[in-house]
C-alpha positions in Angstrom: 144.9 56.0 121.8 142.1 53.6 123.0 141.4 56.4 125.6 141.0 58.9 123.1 138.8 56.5 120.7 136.5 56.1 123.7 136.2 60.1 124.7 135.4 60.6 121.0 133.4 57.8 121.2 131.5 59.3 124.4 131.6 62.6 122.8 130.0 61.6 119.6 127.5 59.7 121.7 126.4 62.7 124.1 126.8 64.9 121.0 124.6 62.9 118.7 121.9 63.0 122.0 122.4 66.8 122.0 122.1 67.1 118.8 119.0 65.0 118.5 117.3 66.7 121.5 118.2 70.1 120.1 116.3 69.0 117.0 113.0 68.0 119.0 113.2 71.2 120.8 113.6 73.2 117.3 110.8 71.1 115.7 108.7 71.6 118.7 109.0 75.4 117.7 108.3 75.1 114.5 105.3 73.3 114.9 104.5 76.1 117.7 105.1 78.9 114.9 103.2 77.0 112.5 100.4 77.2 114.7 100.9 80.7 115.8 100.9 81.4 111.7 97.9 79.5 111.1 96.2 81.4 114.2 97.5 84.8 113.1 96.2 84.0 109.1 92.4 83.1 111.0 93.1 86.3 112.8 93.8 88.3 109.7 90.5 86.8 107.9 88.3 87.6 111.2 89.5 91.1 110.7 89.1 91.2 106.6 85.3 90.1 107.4 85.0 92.7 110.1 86.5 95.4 107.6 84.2 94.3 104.9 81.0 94.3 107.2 81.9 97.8 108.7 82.9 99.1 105.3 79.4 98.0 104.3 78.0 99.7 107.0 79.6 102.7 106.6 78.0 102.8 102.8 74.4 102.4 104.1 75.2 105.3 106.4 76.2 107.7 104.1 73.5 106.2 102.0 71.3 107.2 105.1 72.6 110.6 105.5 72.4 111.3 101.9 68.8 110.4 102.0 68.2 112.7 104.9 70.3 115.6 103.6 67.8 115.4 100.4 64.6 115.3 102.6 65.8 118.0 104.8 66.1 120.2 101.8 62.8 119.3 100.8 61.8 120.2 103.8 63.6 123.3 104.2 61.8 124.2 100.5 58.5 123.5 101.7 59.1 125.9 104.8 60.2 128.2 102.8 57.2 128.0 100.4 54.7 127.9 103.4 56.3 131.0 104.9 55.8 132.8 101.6 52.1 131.5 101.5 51.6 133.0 105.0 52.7 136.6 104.4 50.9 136.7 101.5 47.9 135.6 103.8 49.0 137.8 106.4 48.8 140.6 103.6 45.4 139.4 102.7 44.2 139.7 106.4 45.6 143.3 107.1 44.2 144.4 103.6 40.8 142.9 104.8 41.0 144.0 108.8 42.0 147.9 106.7 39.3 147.2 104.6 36.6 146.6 107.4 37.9 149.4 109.5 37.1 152.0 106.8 33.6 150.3 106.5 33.3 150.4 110.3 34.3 154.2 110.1 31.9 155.1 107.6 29.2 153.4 109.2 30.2 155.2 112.1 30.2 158.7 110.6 26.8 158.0 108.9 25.3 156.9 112.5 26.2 160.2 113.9 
């Protein structure tokens, strides 16, 4: 029986050792997932900041292209108003080029 005693006794001593190792190791992860957690949260707040900063961004640039959209209209308006003012100067200037040519034939015909 004293042979058993000291087997359980050795047993209890390299189990107690195990056990107590085992417990390092397992708080040594912890403390290595608590730190991957606390990297991974900085990660996820990096990334919220760039989200925010490129959804800002992207507001200014529709901003932009709205702005742009309403100039190029204007602009297309004003082209559109500037063609109508040339044919209607054009029309002037073939009325008056008509005009002179039926002076500059009746001159003609009273030269002769």
């Amino acid at each position: 029986m004293s042979e058993q005693a000291a087997e359980v006794s050795s047993d209890d001593g390299n189990g107690v050792d195990r056990d107590v190792d085992e417990l390092g190791t397992l708080q040594a992860q912890v403390e290595d997932h608590h730190d991957c957690i606390e990297f991974l949260e900085l990660q996820a707040l990096d990334a919220a900041k760039s989200l925010k900063q490129a959804a800002a961004t992207q507001e200014e640039l529709r901003a932009r292209v709205k702005r742009r959209g309403e100039r190029l209209k204007e602009a297309e308006a004003e082209i559109a108003r500037l063609s109508k003012e040339h044919e209607e100067l054009a029309a002037v200037i073939n009325s008056m080029v008509e005009r002179l040519q039926e002076l500059s034939d009746r001159l003609n015909a009273k030269a002769e």
